[in-house]
C-alpha positions as CSV (number, residue, x, y, z in Angstrom):
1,X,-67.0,43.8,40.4
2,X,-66.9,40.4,42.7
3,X,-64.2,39.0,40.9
4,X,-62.1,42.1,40.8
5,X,-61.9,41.9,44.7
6,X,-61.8,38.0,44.9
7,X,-58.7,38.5,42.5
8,X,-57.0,41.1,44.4
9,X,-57.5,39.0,48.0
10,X,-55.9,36.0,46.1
11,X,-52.6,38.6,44.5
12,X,-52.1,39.6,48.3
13,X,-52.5,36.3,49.7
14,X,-49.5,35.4,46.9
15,X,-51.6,33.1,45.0
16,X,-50.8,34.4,41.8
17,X,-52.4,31.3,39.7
18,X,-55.2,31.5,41.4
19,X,-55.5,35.2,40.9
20,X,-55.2,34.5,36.9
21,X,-58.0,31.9,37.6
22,X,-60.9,34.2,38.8
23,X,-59.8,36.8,35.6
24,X,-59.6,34.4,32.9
25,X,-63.7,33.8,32.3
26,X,-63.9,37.9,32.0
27,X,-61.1,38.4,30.1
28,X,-63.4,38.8,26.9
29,X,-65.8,41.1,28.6
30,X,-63.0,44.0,29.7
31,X,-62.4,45.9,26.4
32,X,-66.2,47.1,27.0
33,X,-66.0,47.1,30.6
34,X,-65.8,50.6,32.8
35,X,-62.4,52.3,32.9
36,X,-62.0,51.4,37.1
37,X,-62.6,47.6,36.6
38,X,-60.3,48.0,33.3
39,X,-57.6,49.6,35.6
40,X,-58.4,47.3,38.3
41,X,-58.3,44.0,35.9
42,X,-55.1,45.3,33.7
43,X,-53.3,45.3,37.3
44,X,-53.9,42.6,39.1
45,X,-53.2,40.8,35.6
46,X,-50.3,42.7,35.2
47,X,-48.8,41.7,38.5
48,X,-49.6,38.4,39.0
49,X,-47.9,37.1,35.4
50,X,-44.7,39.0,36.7
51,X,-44.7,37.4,39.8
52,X,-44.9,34.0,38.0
53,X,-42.3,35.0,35.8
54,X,-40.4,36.0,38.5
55,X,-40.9,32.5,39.9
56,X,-39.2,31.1,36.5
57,X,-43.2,29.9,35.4
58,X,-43.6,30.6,31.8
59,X,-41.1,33.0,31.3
60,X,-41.2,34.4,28.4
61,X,-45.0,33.9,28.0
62,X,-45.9,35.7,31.4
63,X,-43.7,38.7,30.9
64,X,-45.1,39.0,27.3
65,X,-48.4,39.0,28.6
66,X,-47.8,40.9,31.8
67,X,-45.8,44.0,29.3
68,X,-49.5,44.2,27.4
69,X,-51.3,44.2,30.5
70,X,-49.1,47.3,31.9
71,X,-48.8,48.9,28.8
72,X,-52.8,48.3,28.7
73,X,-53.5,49.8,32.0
74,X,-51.3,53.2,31.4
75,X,-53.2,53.6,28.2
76,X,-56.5,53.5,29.8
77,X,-55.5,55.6,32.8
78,X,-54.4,58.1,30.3
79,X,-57.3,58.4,28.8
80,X,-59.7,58.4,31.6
81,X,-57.5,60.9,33.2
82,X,-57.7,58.1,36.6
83,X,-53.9,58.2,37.8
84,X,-54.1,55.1,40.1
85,X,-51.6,52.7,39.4
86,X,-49.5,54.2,36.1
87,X,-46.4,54.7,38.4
88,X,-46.7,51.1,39.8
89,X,-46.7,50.0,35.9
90,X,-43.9,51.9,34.9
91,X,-41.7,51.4,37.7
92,X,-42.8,47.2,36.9
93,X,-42.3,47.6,33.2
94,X,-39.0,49.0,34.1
95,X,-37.9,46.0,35.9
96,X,-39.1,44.0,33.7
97,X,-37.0,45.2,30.6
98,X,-33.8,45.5,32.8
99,X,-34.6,41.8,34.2
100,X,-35.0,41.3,30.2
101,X,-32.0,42.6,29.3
102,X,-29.8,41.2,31.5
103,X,-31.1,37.7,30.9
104,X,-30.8,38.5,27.2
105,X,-27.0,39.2,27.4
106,X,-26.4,36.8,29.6
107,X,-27.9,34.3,27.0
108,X,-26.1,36.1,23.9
109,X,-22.7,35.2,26.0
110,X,-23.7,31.4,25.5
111,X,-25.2,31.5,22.4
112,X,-28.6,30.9,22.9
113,X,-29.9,33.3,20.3
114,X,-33.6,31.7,20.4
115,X,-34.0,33.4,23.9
116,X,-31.8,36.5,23.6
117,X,-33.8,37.5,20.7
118,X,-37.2,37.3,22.1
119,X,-36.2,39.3,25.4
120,X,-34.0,41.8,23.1
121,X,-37.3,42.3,21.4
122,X,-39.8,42.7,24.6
123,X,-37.4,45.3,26.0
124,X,-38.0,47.1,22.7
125,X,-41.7,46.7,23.2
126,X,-41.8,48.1,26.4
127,X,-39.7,51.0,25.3
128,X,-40.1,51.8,21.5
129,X,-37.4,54.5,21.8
130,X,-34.9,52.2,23.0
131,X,-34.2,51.1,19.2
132,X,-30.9,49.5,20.2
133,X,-32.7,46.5,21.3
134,X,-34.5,45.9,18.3
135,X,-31.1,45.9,16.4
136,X,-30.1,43.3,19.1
137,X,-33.8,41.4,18.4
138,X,-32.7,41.0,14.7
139,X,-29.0,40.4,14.6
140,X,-30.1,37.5,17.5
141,X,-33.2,36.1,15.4
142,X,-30.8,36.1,12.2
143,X,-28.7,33.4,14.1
144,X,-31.6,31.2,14.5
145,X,-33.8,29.8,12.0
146,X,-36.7,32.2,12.2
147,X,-36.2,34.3,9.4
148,X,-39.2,35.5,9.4
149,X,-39.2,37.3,12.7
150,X,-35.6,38.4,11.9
151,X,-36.8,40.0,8.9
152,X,-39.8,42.2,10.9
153,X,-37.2,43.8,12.7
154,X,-35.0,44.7,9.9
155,X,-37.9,45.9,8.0
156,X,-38.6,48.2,11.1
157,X,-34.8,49.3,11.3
158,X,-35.0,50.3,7.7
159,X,-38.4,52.2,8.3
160,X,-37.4,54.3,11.5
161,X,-34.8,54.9,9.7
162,X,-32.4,53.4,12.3
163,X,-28.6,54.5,11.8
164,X,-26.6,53.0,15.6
165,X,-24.2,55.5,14.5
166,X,-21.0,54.3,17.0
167,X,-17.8,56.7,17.0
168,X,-14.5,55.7,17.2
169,X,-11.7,58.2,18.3
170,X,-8.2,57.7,17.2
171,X,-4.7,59.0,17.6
172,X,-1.7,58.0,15.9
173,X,0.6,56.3,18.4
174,X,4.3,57.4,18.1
175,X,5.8,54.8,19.2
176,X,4.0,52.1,17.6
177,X,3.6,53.8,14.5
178,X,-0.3,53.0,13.8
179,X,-3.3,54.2,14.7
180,X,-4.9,53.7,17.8
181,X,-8.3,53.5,18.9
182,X,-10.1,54.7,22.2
183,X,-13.9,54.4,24.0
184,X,-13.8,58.3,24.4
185,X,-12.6,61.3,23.4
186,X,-11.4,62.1,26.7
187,X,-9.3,59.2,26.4
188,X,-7.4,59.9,23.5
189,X,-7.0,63.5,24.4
190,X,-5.5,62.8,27.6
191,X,-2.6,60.6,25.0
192,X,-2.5,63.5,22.8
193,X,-1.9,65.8,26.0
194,X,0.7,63.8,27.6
195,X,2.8,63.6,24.1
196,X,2.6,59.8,23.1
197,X,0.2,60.5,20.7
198,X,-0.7,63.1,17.6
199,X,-3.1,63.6,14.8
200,X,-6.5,63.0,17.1
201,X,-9.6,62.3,14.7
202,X,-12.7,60.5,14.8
203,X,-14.9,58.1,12.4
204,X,-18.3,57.1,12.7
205,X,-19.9,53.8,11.7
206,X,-23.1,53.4,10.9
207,X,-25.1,50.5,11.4
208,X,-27.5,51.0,8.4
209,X,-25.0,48.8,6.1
210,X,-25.3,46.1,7.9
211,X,-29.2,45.8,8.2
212,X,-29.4,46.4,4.6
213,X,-27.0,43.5,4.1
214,X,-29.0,41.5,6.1
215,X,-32.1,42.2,4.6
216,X,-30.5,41.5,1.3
217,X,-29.7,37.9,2.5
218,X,-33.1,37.3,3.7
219,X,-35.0,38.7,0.9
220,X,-32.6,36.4,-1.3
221,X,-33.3,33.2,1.4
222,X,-37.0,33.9,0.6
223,X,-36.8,34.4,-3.0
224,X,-37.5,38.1,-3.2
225,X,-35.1,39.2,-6.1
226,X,-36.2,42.8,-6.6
227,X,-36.2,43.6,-3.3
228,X,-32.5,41.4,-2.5
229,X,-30.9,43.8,-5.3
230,X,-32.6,47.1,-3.8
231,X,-31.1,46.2,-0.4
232,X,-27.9,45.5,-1.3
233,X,-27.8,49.1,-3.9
234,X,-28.6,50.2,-0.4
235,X,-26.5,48.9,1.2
236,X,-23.6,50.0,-1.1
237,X,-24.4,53.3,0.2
238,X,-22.6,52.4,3.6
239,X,-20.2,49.5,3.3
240,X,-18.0,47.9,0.8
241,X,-19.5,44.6,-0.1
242,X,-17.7,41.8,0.9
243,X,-17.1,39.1,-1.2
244,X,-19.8,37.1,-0.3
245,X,-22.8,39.5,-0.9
246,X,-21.1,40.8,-4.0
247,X,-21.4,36.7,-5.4
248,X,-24.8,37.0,-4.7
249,X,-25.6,40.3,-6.3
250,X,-23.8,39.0,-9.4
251,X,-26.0,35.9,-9.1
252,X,-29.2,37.7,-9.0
253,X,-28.8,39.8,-12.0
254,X,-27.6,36.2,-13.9
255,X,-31.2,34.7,-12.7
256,X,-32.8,38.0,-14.0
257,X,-30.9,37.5,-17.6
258,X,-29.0,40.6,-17.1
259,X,-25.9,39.3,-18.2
260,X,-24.2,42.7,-19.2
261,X,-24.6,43.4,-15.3
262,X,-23.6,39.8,-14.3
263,X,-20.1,40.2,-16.5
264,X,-19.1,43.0,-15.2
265,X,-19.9,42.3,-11.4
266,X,-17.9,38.8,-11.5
267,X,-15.0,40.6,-13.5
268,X,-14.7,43.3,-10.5
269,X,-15.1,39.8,-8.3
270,X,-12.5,37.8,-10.0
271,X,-10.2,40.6,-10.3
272,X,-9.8,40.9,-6.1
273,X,-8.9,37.1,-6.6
274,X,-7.5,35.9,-9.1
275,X,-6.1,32.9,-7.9
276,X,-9.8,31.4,-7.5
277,X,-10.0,29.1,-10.2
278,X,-13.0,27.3,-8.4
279,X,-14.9,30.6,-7.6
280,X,-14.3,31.1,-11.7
281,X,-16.0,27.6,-12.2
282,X,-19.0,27.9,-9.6
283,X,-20.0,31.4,-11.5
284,X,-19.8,28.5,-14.8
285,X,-22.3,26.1,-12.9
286,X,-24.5,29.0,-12.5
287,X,-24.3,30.2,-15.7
288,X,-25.3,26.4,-17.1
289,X,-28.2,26.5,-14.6
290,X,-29.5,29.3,-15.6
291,X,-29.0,28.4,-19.3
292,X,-26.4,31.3,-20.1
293,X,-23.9,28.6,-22.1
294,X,-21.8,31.1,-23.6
295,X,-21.2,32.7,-20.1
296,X,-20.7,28.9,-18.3
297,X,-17.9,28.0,-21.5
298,X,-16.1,31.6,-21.0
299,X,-16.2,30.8,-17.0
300,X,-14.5,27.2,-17.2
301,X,-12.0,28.5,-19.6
302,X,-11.2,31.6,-17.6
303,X,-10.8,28.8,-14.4
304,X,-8.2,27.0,-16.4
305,X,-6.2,30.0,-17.2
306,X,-6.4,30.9,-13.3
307,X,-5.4,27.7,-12.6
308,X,-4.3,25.0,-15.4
309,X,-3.9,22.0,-12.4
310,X,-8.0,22.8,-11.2
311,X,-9.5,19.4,-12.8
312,X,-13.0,20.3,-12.2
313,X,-13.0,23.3,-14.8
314,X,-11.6,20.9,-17.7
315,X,-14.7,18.3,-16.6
316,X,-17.5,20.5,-16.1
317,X,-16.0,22.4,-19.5
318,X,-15.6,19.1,-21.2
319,X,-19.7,18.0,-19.7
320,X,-20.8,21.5,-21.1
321,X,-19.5,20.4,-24.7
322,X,-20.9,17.2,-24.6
323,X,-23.8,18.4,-24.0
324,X,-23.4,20.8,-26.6
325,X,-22.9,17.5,-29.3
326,X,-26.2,15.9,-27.9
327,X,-28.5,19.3,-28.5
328,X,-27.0,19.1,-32.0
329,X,-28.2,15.1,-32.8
330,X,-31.4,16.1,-31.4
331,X,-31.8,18.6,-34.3
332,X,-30.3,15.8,-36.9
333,X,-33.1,13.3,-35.9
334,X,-35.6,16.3,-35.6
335,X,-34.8,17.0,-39.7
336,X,-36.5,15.1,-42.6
337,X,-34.8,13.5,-45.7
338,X,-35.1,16.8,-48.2
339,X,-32.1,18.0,-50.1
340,X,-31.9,21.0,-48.3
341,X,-32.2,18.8,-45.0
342,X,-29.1,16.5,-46.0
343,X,-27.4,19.8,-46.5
344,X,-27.8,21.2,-43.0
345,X,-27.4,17.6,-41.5
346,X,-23.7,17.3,-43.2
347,X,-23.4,20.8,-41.7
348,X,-24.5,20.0,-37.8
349,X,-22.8,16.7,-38.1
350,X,-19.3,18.5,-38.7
351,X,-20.1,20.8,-36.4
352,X,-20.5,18.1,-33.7
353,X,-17.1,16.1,-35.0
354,X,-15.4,19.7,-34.2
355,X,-16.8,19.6,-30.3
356,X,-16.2,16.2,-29.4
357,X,-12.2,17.0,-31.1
358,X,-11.6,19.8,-28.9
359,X,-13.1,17.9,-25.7
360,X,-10.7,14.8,-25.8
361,X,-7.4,17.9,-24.7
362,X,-9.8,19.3,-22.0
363,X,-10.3,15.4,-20.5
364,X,-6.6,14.6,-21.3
365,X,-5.6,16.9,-19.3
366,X,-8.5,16.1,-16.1
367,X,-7.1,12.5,-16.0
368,X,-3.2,13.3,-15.9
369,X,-4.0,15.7,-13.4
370,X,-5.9,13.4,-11.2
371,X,-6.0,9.7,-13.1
372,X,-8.8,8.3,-10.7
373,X,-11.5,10.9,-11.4
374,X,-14.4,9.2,-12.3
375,X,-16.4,11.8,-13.9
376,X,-13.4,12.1,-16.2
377,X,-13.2,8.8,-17.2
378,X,-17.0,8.1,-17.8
379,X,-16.9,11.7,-20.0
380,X,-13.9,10.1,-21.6
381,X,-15.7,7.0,-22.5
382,X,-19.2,8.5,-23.5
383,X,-16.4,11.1,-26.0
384,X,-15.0,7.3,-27.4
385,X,-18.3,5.6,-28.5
386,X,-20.0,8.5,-30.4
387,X,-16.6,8.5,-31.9
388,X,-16.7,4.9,-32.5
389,X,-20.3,5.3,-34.1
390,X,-18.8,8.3,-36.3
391,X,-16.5,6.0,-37.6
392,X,-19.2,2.9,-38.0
393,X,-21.6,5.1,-39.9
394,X,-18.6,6.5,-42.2
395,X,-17.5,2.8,-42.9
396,X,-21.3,2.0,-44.1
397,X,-21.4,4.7,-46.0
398,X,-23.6,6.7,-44.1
């Protein structure tokens, strides 16, 4: 083992590189070598990346490395029964996840959620039962735009069944007349002892909620529909929705053409605000997008009774019907010349004649609400001409 002692002369001379150097060619060879030189390489590996870390080279890449090479060396030490250097390791991995954390909150203060997340989630390697951190990993990798790694650890949340249960203890203050919160019990007791305070209870909150609203989002970012509208059941279990994921339930049962589901949901949404014409007239773009036109006519209207001065319901109502009058020549020129034909022709043209009548209030009403609205005018002018070739055709005898 040559280069296990050239190694270790260069980690005690404080050449740490160099140390790396005389390990790297072996590296491939030690999952088959003997359990001493595995102990002895796992070490001096171990070691010399934290040093380097520790001299701001690499980082995040040394310590990574240097946790596996600990985490390596306990393992085999274990099951050799060799007890050599274990105590070294944990005492180093020790360091290394309160070096990890405190750079990680430190980071988290500013913002930088790119590093806080990956030394949230090395401190969680190094101690699995520390789960805390990996609900620090994820809510840090959510803020940046590595979903994927964001979503691993809220997978792994849900499947250790991960709860951050946090209580809160509370006494009602007499002199404020409101609740109040405290850190401990001992806190609040020492209020309700001294006589400023009464009622003492205590609520927990549970952080499951919130990772199953997260996963919702993500599963929803990554088009996972089933799986979005699972989470978010879940997560129903521990929160009230917010108004946000409750839009985006709604929406996912309108993409899978339950529209019973979809009704109901927006009703309970509209009903907490009712004053949100343009919420009313975003669930009607959906609707038209996802070719539900009965549900994107009943959404503009319901916009305009929510609020009659919102012109973008009477336009995107008015665009709606419009389109409505072109699907219906499409069928006239799709028709032959039979009897039967001219019958159902007369038919779809009056039903056409009735649509672009009851557009011209809806765009009336868009322009004296806001007179330079250019989407009102050019759905105002496209209304005039098939008018205009109604009445051309009718003159010819058409």
């Amino acid at each position: 083992m040559a280069w296990g002692k050239e190694a270790q002369k260069e980690l005690k001379a404080g050449n740490s590189e160099q140390a790396l150097a005389i390990l790297s060619p072996v590296e491939y060879l030690i999952s088959n070598a003997a359990a001493e030189d595995r102990i002895h390489f796992y070490y001096v590996q171990g070691t010399a990346l934290t040093n380097l870390a520790n001299e701001n080279i690499n980082t995040s890449k040394n310590l990574s490395k240097a946790i596996l090479a600990f985490s390596d060396l306990i393992l085999v030490e274990s099951e050799s029964n060799i007890n050599k250097f274990s105590s070294e390791a944990v005492k180093s991995l020790r360091q290394i996840k309160d070096n990890l954390l405190l750079g990680a909150n430190e980071d988290l203060a500013n913002s930088n959620f790119s590093e806080s997340s990956s030394k949230f989630y090395q401190a969680y390697l190094i101690d699995t039962k520390d789960t805390l951190q990996l609900y620090n990993a994820a809510m840090s990798y959510k803020e940046t735009d590595d979903i994927d790694a964001a979503l691993k650890c809220f997978e792994e949340l849900k499947t250790i069944k991960y709860s951050g249960n946090i209580s809160f203890f509370i006494a009602y203050n007499k002199k404020l007349l409101a609740d109040e919160y405290f850190a401990t019990a001992e806190e609040r007791d020492a209020k309700i002892k001294s006589g400023t305070h009464m009622r003492p209870s205590e609520k927990i909150h549970s952080k499951k909620g919130d990772i199953f609203k997260n996963l919702a989002l993500i599963y929803v970012n990554k088009g996972f529909k089933e799986k979005a509208l699972k989470a978010i059941v879940d997560a129903k279990n521990y929160i009230a929705l917010d108004q946000s994921l409750a839009i985006i339930e709604a929406n996912l049962y309108l993409e899978t053409k339950d529209y019973e589901t979809f009704d109901s949901l927006t009703a309970s949404i509209l009903e907490l605000d009712p004053k949100n014409a343009k919420l009313a007239s975003d669930f009607g773009l959906k609707c038209e997008k996802e070719f539900y036109y009965e549900g994107a006519e009943y959404y503009y209207k319901k916009a305009i009774t929510m609020n009659p001065l919102f012109a973008e319901s009477y336009i995107n109502l008015s665009a709606l019907l419009i389109d409505r009058s072109n699907a219906i020549d499409l069928k006239i020129s799709n028709l032959g010349s039979s009897d039967t034909n001219k019958i159902m022709i007369s038919e779809l043209k009056l039903q056409k004649e009735q649509i672009l009548k009851s557009v011209q209030p809806y765009l009336q009403k868009a322009v004296s609400i806001d007179p330079f609205n250019s989407s009102a005018k050019q759905l105002m002018a496209s209304v005039n001409i098939a008018a205009n070739v109604k009445s051309k055709a009718f003159a010819s005898g058409e």
